[in-house]
C-alpha positions in Angstrom: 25.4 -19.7 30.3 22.8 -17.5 30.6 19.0 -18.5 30.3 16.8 -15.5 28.7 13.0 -14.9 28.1 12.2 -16.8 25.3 15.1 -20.2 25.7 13.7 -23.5 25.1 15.0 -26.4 27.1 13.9 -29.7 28.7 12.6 -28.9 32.3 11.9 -31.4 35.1 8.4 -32.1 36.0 6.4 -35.2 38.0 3.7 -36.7 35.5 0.7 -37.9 37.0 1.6 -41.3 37.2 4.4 -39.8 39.8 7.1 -40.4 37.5 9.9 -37.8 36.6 9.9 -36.8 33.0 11.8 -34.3 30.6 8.9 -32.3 28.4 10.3 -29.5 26.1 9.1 -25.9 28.0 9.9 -22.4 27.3 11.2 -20.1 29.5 8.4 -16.7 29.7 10.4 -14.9 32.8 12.8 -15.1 35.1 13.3 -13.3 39.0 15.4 -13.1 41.9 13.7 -14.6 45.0 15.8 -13.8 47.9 19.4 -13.8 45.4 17.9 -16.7 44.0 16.6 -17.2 40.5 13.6 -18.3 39.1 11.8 -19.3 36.0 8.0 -19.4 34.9 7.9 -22.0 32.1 5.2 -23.3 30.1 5.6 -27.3 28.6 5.5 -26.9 25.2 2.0 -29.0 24.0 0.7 -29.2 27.8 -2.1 -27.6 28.8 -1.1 -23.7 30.0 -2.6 -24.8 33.6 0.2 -26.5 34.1 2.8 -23.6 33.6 4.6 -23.3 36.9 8.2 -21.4 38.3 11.4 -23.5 38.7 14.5 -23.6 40.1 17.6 -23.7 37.7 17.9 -27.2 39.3 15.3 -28.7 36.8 16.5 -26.7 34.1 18.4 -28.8 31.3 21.1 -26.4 30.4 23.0 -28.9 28.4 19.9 -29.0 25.6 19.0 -24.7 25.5 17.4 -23.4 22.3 17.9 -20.1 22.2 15.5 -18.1 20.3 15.9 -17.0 16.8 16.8 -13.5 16.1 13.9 -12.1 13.7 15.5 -10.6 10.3 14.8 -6.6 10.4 12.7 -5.9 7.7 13.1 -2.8 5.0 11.7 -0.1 4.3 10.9 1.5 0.9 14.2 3.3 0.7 16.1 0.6 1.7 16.7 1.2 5.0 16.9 -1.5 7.4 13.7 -1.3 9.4 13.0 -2.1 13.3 11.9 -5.5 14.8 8.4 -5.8 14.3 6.8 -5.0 18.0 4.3 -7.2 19.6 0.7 -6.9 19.9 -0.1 -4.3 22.4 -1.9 -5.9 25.4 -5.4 -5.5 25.7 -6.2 -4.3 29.4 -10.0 -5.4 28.8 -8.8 -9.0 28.9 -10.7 -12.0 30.1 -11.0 -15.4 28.6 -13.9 -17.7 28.9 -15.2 -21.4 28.0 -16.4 -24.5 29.7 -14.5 -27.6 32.3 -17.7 -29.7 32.9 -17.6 -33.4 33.6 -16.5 -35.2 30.5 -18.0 -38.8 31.1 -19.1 -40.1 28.0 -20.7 -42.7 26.3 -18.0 -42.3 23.5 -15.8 -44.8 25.9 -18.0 -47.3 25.8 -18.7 -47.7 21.8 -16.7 -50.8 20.4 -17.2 -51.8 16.8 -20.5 -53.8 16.2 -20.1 -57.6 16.3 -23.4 -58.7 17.1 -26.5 -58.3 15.3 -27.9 -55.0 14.3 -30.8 -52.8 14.4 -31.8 -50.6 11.0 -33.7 -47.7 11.7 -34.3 -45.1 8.5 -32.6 -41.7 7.8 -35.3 -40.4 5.4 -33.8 -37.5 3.0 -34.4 -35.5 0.0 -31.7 -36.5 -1.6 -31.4 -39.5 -4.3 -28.9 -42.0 -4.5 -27.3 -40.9 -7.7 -27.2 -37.1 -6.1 -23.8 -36.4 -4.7 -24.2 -35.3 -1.0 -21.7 -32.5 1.0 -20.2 -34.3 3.5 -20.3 -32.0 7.0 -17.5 -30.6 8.1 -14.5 -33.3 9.6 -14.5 -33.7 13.4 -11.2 -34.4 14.7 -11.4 -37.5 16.9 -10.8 -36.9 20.9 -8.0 -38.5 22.9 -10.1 -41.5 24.1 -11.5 -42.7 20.5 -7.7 -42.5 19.5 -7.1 -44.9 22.8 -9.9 -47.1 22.2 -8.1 -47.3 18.2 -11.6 -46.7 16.3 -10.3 -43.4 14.2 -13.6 -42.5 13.1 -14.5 -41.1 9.7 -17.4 -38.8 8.5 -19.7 -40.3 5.9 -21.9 -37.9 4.0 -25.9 -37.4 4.6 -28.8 -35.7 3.8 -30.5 -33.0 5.9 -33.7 -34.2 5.7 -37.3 -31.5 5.3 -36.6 -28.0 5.6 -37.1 -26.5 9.0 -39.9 -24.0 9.6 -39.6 -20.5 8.6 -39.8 -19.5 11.7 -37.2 -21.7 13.5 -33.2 -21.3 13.2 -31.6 -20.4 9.8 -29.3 -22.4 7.7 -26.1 -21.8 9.4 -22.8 -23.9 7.7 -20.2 -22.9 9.7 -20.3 -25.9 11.9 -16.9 -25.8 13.3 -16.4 -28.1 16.2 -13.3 -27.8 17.0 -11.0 -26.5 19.4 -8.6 -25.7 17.0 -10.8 -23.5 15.0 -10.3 -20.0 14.9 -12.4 -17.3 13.2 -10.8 -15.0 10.8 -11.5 -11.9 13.1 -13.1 -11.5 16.8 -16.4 -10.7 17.2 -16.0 -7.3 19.0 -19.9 -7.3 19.7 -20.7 -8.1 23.3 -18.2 -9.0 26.4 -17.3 -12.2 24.6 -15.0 -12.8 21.6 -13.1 -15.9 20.4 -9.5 -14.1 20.1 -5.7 -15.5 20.2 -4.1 -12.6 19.6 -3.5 -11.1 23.0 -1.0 -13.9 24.1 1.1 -11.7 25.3 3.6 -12.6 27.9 1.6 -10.8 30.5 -1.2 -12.9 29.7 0.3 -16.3 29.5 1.1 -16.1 33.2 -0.7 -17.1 35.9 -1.0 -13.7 38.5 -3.1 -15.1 41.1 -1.3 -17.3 43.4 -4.9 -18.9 45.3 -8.6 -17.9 45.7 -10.8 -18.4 48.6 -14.6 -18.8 47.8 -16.7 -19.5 50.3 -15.1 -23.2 52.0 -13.5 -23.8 49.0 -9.9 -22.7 48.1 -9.4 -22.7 44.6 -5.6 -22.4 42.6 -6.5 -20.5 39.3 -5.2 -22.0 36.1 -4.8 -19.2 33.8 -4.1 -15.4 33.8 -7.4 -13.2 35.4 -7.2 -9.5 35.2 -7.8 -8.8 38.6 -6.3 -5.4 40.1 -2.5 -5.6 40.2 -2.6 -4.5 43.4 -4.1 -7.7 44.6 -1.7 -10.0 42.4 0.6 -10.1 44.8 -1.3 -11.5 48.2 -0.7 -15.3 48.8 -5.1 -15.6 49.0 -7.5 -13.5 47.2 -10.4 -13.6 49.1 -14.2 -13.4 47.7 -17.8 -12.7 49.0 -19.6 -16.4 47.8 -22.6 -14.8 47.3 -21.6 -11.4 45.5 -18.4 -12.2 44.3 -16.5 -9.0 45.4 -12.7 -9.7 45.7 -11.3 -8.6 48.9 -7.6 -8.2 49.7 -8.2 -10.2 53.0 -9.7 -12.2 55.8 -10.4 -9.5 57.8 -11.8 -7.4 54.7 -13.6 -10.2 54.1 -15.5 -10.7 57.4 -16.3 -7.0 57.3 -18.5 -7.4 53.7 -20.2 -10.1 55.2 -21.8 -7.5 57.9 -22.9 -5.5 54.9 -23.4 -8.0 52.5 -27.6 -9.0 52.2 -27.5 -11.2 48.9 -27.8 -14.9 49.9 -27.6 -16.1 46.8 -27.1 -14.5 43.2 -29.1 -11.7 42.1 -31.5 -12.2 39.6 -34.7 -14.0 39.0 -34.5 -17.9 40.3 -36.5 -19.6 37.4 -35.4 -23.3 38.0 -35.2 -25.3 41.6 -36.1 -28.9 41.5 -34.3 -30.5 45.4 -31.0 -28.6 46.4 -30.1 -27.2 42.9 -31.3 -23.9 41.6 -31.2 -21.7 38.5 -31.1 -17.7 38.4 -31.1 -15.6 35.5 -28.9 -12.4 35.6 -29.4 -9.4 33.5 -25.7 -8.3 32.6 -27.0 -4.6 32.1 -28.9 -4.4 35.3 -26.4 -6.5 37.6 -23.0 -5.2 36.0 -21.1 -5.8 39.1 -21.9 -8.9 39.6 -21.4 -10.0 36.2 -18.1 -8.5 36.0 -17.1 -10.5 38.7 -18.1 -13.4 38.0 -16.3 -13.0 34.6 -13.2 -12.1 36.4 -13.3 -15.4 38.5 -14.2 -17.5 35.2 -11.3 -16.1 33.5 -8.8 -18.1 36.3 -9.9 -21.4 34.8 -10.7 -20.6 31.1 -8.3 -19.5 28.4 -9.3 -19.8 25.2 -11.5 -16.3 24.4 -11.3 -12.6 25.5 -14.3 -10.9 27.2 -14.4 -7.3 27.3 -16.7 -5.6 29.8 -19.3 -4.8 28.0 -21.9 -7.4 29.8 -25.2 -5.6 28.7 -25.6 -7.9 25.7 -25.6 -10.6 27.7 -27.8 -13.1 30.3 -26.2 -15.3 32.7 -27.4 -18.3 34.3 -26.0 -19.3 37.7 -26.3 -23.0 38.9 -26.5 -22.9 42.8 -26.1 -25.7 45.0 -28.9 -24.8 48.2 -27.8 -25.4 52.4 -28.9 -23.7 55.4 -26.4 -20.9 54.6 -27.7 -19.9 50.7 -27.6 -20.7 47.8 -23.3 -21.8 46.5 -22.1 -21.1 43.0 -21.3 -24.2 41.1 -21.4 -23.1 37.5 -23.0 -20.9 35.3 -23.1 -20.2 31.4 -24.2 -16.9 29.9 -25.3 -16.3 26.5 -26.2 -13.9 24.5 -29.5 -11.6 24.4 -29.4 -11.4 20.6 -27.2 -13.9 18.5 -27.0 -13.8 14.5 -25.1 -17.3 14.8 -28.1 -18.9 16.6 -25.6 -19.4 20.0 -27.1 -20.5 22.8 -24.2 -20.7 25.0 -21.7 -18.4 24.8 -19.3 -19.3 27.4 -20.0 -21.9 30.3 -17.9 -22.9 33.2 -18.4 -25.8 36.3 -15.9 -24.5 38.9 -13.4 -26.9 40.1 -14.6 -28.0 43.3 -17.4 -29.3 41.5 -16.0 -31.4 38.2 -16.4 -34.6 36.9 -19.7 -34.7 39.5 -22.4 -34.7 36.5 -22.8 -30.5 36.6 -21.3 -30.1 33.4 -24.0 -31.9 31.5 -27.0 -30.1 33.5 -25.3 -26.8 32.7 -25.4 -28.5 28.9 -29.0 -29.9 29.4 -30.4 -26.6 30.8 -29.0 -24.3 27.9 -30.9 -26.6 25.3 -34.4 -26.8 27.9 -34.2 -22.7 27.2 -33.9 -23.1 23.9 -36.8 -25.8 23.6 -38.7 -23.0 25.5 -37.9 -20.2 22.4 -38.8 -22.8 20.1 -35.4 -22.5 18.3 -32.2 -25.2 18.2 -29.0 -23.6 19.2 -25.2 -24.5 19.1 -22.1 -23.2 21.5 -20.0 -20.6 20.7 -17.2 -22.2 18.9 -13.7 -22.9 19.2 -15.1 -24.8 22.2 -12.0 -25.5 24.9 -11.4 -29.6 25.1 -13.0 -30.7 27.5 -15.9 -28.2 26.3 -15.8 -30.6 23.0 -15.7 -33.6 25.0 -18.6 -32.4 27.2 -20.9 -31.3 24.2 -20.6 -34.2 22.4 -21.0 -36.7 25.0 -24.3 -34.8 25.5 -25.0 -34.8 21.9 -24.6 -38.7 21.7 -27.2 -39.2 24.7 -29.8 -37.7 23.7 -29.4 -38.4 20.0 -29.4 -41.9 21.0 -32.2 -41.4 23.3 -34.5 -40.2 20.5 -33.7 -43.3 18.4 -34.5 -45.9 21.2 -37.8 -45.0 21.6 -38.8 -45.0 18.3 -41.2 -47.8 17.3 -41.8 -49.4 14.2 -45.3 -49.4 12.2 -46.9 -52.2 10.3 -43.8 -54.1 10.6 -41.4 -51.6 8.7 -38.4 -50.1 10.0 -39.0 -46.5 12.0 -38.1 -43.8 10.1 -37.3 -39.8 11.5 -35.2 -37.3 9.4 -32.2 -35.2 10.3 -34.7 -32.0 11.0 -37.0 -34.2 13.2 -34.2 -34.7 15.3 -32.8 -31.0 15.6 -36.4 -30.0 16.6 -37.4 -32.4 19.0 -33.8 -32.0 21.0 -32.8 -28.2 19.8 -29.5 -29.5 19.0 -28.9 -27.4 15.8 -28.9 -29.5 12.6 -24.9 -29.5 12.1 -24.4 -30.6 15.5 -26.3 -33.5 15.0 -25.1 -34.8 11.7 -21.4 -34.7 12.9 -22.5 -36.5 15.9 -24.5 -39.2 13.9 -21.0 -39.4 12.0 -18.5 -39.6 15.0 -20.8 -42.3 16.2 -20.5 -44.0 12.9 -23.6 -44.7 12.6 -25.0 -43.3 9.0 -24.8 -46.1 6.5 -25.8 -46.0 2.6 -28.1 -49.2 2.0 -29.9 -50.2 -1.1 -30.3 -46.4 -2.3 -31.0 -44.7 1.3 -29.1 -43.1 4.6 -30.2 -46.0 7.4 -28.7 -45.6 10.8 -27.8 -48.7 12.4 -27.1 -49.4 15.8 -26.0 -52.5 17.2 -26.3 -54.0 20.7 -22.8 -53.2 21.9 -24.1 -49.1 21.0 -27.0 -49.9 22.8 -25.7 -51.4 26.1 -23.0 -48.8 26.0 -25.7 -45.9 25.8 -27.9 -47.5 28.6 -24.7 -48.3 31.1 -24.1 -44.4 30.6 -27.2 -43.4 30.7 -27.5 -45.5 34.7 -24.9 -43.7 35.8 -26.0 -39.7 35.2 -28.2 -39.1 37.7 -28.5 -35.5 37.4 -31.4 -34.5 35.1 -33.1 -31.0 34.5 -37.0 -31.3 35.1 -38.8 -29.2 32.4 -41.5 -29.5 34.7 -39.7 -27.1 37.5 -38.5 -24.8 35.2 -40.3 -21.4 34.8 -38.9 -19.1 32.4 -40.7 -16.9 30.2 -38.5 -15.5 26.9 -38.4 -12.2 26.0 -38.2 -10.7 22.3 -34.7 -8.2 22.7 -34.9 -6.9 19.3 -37.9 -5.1 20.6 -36.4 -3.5 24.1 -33.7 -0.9 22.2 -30.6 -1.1 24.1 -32.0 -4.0 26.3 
């Protein structure tokens, strides 16, 4: 029995929990390695990062699928037409999103049992006034765990927002799963599925040395095929040049002057620093740092176009320069108010807290422009997880410090909130709601929050110890409709 391109059958695979299991994967390709064959699978409903090559030992020939022959399709006269060929891969591929730290306070959230605290949701809107719900979050793995399904309830926006400020934006789709009816070709990054070719889905670049670190890519990168092939890619930490060796390698670092990225630095506060890097005038640069995103992100396509685009690098500082931990980059101009386009803590540095200062710094700039922004949607998952754990703290910080007047409950609006965190309007309502803390009492929106919330938020709040310091942060915006082609 032959196994083609395309088969489906259960392949063997050791779980986390070191366990051997059976999970459903597809076969993508197949080669002879030394008169021995191979397969590249991916496990159907596992993460693509976790595609890997076989032997035909852990192949379950017993249970094959084979795939489906398509029906040819006719043609006006009749005649029997051919198969219908797949998309043509794109060369100008890259994908990126965001794989910060997901610690949340979302964990720690159990159903209020004690006695709670009212604070006011003032709105417009009267009680016998039907009120559009926001659009329907889908509830992450842990609140599924913790078996609190969470449902949205509807609420009022509150005041209008100044003229001046963000526009009334709806689409406030926070979802991985969401996908725009057609890619935004405008700049290097667009939210686009339909390049899943089987080039694409593969993973081409076997490991990646960075500096001390050696990283193993997740995802397909669109490196030079040349390179594909080497056991270690090697790249300047400071330049990000990809080099075919060590010896390559130690011959840039003669040459090589930068130290840290190029750019302006407009944030240092201890060992951790911020640079802001004009994709037009540092193209190099931001090509390659696209390139090395694109190993461990996989759910957009950059082309490279990087002119319409900023990028801010997160550096941790040592006697050697400044090391890249993370960046996000948005755009110069957006028309969907994004203030993130794509954002990205490298491995090495995960579940550490970077995440949320990448998160906390995008949303400092903004408070700077005097406008509330949103990420680019589809976020990736942890990208959701990420954003609304950082959504819920500083919601929740707002509402704890406000203080009652002449005895009556405190009272702030939807808007108030939006402007005094820049967290766009949407964002905040669907967090208020996966919370579950909008209630409808005696003809107004009230948001309650018990004790268990509140102990939750502060246990979270102990234990995040990175914070950006608006104080160390110089940054001046600039208006880009005014500079032509930037």
């Amino acid at each position: 029995m032959e196994v083609i391109e395309g088969c489906r059958l259960p392949v063997l695979r050791r779980n986390q929990e070191n366990e051997d299991e059976w999970p459903l994967a597809e076969i993508l390709e197949r080669e002879d390695i030394s008169g021995r064959k191979v397969f590249y699978v991916h496990y159907i409903d596992f993460n693509k990062r976790l595609d890997e090559w076989v032997t035909p030992e852990r192949l379950d020939l017993k249970k094959i699928q084979f795939p489906k022959k398509e029906a040819k399709t006719p043609t006006k006269n009749g005649l029997p037409g051919s198969r219908p060929s797949s998309p043509e891969r794109e060369l100008k591929t890259l994908d990126l999103s965001l794989h910060p730290s997901t610690a949340g306070i979302g964990k720690t959230i159990p159903t209020p049992k004690r006695k709670l605290e009212a604070v006011s949701l003032a709105t417009q809107c009267s009680p016998a006034t039907p009120v559009a719900a926001a659009p329907e979050i889908p509830t992450p793995v842990y609140a599924q765990q913790n078996g609190s399904a969470r449902r949205p309830v509807p609420v009022g926006a509150g005041r209008k927002r100044k003229a001046n400020c963000l526009g009334t934006d709806e689409d406030s789709q926070d979802s991985s799963d969401g996908i725009p009816s057609a890619p935004r070709m405008t700049g290097s990054l667009v939210s686009d599925r339909s390049h899943d070719d089987i080039v694409t889905r593969m993973k081409n670049i076997e490991c990646i040395e960075l500096g001390r670190h050696r990283l193993k890519p997740w995802y397909f990168s669109p490196y030079p095929q040349e390179l594909t092939s080497l056991p270690v890619l090697y790249l300047c930490e400071f330049c990000l040049k990809y080099l075919k060796s060590l010896k390559c390698l130690q011959r840039h670092l003669t040459k090589c002057n930068l130290r840290h990225p190029p750019g302006n630095e407009i944030y240092r506060k201890g060992t951790i620093s911020f640079f802001e890097i004009d994709g037009r005038k540092n193209k190099n640069y931001s090509q390659n740092l696209c390139l090395l995103a694109k190993c461990f992100l996989d759910h957009k396509t950059l082309y490279y176009d990087t002119d319409p685009f900023l990028f801010y690098v997160m550096t941790e500082y040592d006697c050697k320069g400044f090391h890249i931990v993370g960046y996000f980059s948005k755009e110069k101009e957006s028309t969907e108010d994004y203030n993130v386009a794509c954002i990205l803590t490298l491995p090495p540095y995960q579940r550490r807290g970077y995440g949320k200062l990448l998160i906390e710094f995008s949303y400092e700039l903004s408070k700077v422009e005097g406008k509330t922004g949103t990420p680019e949607k589809p976020l990736s998952d942890l990208g959701l997880l990420s954003y609304r754990s950082y959504w819920s703290q500083t919601i929740l910080e707002i509402l704890m410090e406000l203080k009652s007047e002449n005895g009556e409950r405190p009272q702030i609006t939807i808007n108030e909130i939006s402007e005094l965190t820049s967290i766009k309007k949407e964002d905040v309502i669907s967090t208020l709601q996966y919370l579950n803390l909008i209630n409808y009492y005696k003809g107004q929106y009230i948001l309650t929050l018990s004790e268990d919330i509140v102990e939750g938020h502060e246990k979270a709040m102990m234990k995040r110890h990175l914070r950006i310091d608006s104080k160390c942060l110089h940054f001046t915006p600039k208006d880009w409709s005014k500079r032509g082609k930037w």
